[in-house]
C-alpha positions in Angstrom: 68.5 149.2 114.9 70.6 146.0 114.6 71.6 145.1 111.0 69.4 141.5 109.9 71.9 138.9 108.2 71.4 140.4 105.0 73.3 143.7 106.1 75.9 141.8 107.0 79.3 142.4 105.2 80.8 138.7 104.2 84.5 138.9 103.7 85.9 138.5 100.0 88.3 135.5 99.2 90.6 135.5 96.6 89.6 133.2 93.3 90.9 129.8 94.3 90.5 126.6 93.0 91.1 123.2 95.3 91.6 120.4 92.4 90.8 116.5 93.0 90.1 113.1 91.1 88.0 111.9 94.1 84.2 112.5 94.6 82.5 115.3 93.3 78.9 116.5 93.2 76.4 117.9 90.4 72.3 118.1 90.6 71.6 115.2 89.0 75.0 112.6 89.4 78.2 111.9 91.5 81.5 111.2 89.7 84.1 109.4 91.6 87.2 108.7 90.1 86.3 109.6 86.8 83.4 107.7 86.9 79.9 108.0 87.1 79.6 106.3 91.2 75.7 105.2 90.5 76.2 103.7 87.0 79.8 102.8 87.3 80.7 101.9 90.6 78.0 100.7 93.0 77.3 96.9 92.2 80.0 96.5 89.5 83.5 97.5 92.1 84.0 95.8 95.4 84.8 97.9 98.3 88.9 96.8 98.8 89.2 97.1 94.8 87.6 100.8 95.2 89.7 101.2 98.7 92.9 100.5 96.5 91.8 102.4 94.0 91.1 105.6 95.7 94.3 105.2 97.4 96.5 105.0 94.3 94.0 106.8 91.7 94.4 103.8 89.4 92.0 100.8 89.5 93.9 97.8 90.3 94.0 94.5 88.4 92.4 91.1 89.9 95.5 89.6 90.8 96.2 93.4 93.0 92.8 93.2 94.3 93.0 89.5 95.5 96.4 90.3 96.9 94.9 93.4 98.8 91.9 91.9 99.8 94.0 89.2 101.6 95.7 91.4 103.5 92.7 93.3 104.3 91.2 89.6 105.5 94.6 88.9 107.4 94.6 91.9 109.6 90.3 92.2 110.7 90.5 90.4 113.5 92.2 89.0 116.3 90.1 88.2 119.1 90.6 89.9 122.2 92.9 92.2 121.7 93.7 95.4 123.7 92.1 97.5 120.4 89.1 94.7 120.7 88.7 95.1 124.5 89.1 98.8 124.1 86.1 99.1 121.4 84.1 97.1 123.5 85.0 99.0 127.2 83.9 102.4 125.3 80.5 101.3 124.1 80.1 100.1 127.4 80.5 103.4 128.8 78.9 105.4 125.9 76.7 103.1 124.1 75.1 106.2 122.7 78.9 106.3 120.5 79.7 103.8 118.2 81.8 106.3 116.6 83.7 106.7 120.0 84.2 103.6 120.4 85.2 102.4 117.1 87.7 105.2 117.3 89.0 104.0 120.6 90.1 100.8 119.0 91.6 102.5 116.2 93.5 104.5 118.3 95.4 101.7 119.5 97.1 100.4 116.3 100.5 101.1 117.0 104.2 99.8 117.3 102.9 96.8 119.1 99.4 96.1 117.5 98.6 97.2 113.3 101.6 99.4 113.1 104.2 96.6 112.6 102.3 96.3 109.5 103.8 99.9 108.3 107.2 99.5 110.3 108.2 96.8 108.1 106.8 98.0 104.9 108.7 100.7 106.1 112.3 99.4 106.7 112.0 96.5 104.0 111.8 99.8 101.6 114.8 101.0 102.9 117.2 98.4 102.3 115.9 97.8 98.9 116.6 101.9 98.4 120.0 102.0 100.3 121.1 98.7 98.5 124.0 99.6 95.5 123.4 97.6 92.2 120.9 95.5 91.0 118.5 93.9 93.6 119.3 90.1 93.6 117.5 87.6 90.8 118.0 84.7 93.1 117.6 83.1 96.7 121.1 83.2 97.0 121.4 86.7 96.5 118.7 87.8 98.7 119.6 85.7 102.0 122.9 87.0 101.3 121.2 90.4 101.4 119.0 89.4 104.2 122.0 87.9 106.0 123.5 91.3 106.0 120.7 93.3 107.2 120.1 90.6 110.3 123.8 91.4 111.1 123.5 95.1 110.7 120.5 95.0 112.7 121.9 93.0 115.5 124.8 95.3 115.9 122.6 98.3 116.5 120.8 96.0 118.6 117.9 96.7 117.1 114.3 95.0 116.4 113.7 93.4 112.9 109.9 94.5 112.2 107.5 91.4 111.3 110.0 89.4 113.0 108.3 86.8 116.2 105.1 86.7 117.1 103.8 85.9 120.8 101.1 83.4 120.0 102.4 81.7 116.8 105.7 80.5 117.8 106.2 77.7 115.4 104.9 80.0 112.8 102.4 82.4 111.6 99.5 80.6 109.5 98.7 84.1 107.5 102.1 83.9 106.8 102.5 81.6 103.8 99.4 81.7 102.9 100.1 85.7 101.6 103.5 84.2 100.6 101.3 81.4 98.0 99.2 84.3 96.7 101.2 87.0 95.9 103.5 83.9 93.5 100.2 82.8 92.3 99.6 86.3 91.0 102.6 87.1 89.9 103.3 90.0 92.9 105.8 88.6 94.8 108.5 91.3 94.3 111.5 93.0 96.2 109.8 93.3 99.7 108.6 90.5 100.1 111.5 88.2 98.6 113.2 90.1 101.3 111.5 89.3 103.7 111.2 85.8 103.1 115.3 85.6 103.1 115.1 87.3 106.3 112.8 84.2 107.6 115.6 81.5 105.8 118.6 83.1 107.3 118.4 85.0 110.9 118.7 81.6 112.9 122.1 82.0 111.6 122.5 85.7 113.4 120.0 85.6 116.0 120.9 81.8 117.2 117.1 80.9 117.6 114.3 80.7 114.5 111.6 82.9 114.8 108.4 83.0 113.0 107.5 85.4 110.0 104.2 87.4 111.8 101.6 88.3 109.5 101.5 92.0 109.9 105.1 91.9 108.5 104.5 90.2 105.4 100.8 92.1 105.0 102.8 95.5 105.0 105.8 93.6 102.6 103.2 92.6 100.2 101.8 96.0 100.5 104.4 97.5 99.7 105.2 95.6 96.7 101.8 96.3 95.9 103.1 100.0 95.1 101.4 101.7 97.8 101.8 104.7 99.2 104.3 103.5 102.6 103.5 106.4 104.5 99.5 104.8 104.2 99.9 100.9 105.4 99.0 101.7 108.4 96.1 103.3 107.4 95.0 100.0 105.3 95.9 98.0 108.6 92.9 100.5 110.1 90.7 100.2 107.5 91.4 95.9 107.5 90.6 96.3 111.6 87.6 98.7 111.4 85.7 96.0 109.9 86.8 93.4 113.1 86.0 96.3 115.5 82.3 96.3 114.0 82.3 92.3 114.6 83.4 92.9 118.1 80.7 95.5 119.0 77.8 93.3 117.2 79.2 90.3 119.4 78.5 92.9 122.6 75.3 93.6 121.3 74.4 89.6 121.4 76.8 88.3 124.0 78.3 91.3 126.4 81.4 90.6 128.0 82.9 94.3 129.0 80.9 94.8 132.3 83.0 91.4 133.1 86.4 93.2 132.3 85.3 96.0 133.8 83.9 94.4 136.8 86.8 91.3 137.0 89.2 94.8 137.4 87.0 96.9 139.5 86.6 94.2 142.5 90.0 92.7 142.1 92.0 95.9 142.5 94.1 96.1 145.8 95.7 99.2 147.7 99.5 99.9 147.8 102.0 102.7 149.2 101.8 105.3 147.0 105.6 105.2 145.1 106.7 108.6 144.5 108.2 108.9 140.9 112.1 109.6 141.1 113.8 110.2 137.8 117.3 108.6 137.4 120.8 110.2 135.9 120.1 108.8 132.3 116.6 110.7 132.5 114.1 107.3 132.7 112.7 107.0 136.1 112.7 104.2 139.0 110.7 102.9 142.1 
C-alpha cells in the first residue's frame, strides 16, 4: 500500500529568517513600508511618490516627487517606436498575452532606446567620483570640467551618453523643461550641472552643436535625485510600461499591427543566400 500525503516525510530546514521593509501580510491588515497600506497609503500616496519610495525606503518630499514624476512623464511614450511596434506585433500574435506582449516592449529598452537613460546616469557619476577636489560652485568651473571630459571622450573616440538625438536636432523639448524644474525645486545638483556644461561646451571639441536628448538629462536628474544608478533603467521601464499600455489600448480601438505585419509580409523579395565569412579581426563580412 502506497503511503497518502500525510505519510509523507517533508524535509527539515534550518531556522531562517528573510528580513524586509517592504509588504507584509497579517489576518486582518497589510503594512507596506511601515505603514498601514489600507489606512495609510491607498488614496493619500500617489503611485511615482510610492514608486520612489519603495525604491529608496524613504518617502520623498514634493519637490522629489515632482521631479520624479517628470521624468516618469518624459520617458512613457514615444510613438512608434521599435518597443511600441513590438508590444503591438505580440498582441497581435497572442492576444490571449498582454503580459507577453508588454514584456516584449520592455525587453527592448536598451543602449539605443530607455537605456541611455542609465548610461548617462551612469558615466555622469563617474566623473563626479573620479574628479580630485571640490566639485565646481560655478559655470566656469563645470564647462571647464565638462570641457575636459568631451576631450577625454573624444580621444578614446568614444560616445557621450545623452548626447544627439535623431528627431530633435535643434534641441530636445523635455530637455529644458526637466532643466526649469529640478532649479525650481531646488534639485539641480552635480549631474545635471554637468550635464548642462557638457551641452554649453562640446561644439568646441566636437566642431558641431548637438542637442541635450531627454533620456540623458531624465537619468542626470535621477541621479541627482539619489537613486540607486544600478536602477534608472528600471524607472525608464516602469515610465514606459505605462506608454506600452496606451499603445495596446490604441490596438484595441484603432489596429495597426496586421499593417506592419502585412506591409513586411508582401513586400519581402528573394536574394542569394550570402554565406557568413568571418574576417581576421573576428567581425564578419558579405
Amino acid at each position: 500500500m502506497s503511503d497518502g500525503p500525510e505519510m509523507i516525510e517533508r524535509p527539515s530546514y534550518p531556522t531562517a529568517q528573510y528580513p524586509t521593509a517592504l509588504g507584509a501580510s497579517s489576518l486582518k491588515s497589510i503594512t507596506l513600508l511601515g505603514c498601514d497600506l489600507a489606512e495609510d497609503v491607498m488614496g493619500k500616496v500617489g503611485f511615482g511618490e510610492l514608486a520612489f519610495w519603495l525604491a529608496t525606503q524613504r518617502r520623498p518630499t514634493p519637490g522629489e516627487t515632482r521631479v520624479f514624476e517628470a521624468v516618469l512623464a518624459a520617458l512613457a511614450d514615444h510613438g512608434f517606436t521599435p518597443t511600441a511596434i513590438v508590444t503591438r506585433l505580440t498582441y497581435l500574435s497572442a492576444p490571449d498575452s498582454i503580459q507577453g506582449a508588454l514584456a516584449a516592449g520592455l525587453l527592448g529598452g536598451g543602449s539605443r532606446f530607455l537605456g541611455v537613460t542609465e548610461d548617462c546616469g551612469r558615466f555622469l557619476h563617474e566623473v563626479l567620483a573620479a574628479h580630485d577636489g571640490p566639485l565646481p560652485s560655478d559655470d566656469a568651473g563645470w564647462d571647464a570640467l565638462a570641457l575636459e571630459t568631451v576631450r577625454a571622450r573624444r580621444q578614446a573616440r568614444r560616445f557621450i551618453p545623452g548626447l544627439g538625438h535623431h528627431v530633435h536636432k535643434e534641441g530636445d523639448p523635455r530637455t529644458p523643461r526637466l532643466l526649469e524644474i529640478a532649479a525650481e525645486e531646488n534639485l539641480f545638483g552635480p549631474h545635471l550641472s554637468l550635464f548642462a556644461a557638457i551641452g554649453r561646451v562640446h561644439p568646441e571639441v566636437l566642431g558641431r552643436k548637438l542637442p541635450l536628448n531627454g533620456a540623458g538629462v531624465c537619468g542626470a536628474a535621477l541621479a541627482d535625485l539619489g537613486l540607486p544608478l544600478e536602477l534608472l533603467r528600471g524607472f525608464a521601464l516602469l515610465a514606459r510600461t505605462a506608454g506600452l499600455i496606451g499603445q495596446l489600448a490604441e490596438e484595441l480601438r484603432r489596429p495597426v499591427a496586421n499593417e506592419i505585419f502585412l506591409s513586411v509580409d508582401l513586400n519581402n523579395r528573394s536574394v542569394d543566400p550570402e554565406p557568413y565569412a568571418p574576417d581576421a579581426t573576428g567581425g564578419s563580412h558579405g
